[in-house]
C-alpha positions in Angstrom: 79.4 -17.1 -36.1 75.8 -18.3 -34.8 73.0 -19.8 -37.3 71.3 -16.4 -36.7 73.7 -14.3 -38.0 74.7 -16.3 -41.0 70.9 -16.0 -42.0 71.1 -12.0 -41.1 73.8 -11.8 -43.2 72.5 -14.0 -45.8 69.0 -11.7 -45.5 71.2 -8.3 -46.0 73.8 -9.9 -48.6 70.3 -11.1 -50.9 68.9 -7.6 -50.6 71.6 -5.9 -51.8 72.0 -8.1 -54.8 68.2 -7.4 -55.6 68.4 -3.8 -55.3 71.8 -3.9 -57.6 70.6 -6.4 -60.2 66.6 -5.9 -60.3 66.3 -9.8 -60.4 67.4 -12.5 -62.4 66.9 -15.0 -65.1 66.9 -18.4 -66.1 66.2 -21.1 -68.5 63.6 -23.5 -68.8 63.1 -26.2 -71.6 60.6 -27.5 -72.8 59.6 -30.5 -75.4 58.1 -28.2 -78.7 57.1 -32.0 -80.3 57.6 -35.2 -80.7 57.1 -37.6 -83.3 57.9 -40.9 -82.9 61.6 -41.4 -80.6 62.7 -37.5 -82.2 61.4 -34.6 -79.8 62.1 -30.9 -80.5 62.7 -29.0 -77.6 62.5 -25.2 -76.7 64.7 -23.4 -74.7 63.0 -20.2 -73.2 65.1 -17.5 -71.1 62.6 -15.8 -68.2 63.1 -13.4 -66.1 62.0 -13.0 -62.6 62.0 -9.1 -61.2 62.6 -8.3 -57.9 60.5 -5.7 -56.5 62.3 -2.4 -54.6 60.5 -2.7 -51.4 61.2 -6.3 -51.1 65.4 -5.7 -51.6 64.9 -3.4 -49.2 63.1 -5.2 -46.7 65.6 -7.8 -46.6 68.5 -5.4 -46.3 66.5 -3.7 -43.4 65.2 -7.5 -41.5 68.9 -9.0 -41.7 69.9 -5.7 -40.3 67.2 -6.1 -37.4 68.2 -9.8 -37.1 71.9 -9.1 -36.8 71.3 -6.4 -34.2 69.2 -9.1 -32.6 71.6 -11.4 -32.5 74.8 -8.9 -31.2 72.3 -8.0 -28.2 72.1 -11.9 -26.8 
């Protein structure tokens, strides 16, 4: 398989997760205090949503890409 159609099916493979999952989440630490050589840190969980249209417009570009790509 060419570059191209790895990254179409990348494109269509990362839409379709978006449109199953809604997003995703991670976690991020941070340093609360410190006093001295003790520090208290924070771990906060965010999400990130993935917006409809943007699943798919990814689904529908790798798609375009691909039939791109079969046409050369």
């Amino acid at each position: 398989m060419g570059g191209i159609r790895i990254i179409a099916v990348i494109l269509i493979v990362a839409g379709v997760l978006g449109l199953v999952y809604g997003g995703f989440s991670y976690t991020k630490e941070n340093t609360a205090a410190k006093v001295g050589p003790i520090e208290l840190k924070v771990e906060e969980t965010k999400r990130v949503n993935v917006p409809l249209w943007a699943g798919i417009a990814a689904i529908v570009g790798g798609g375009l890409v691909l039939l791109g790509a079969a046409r050369k």
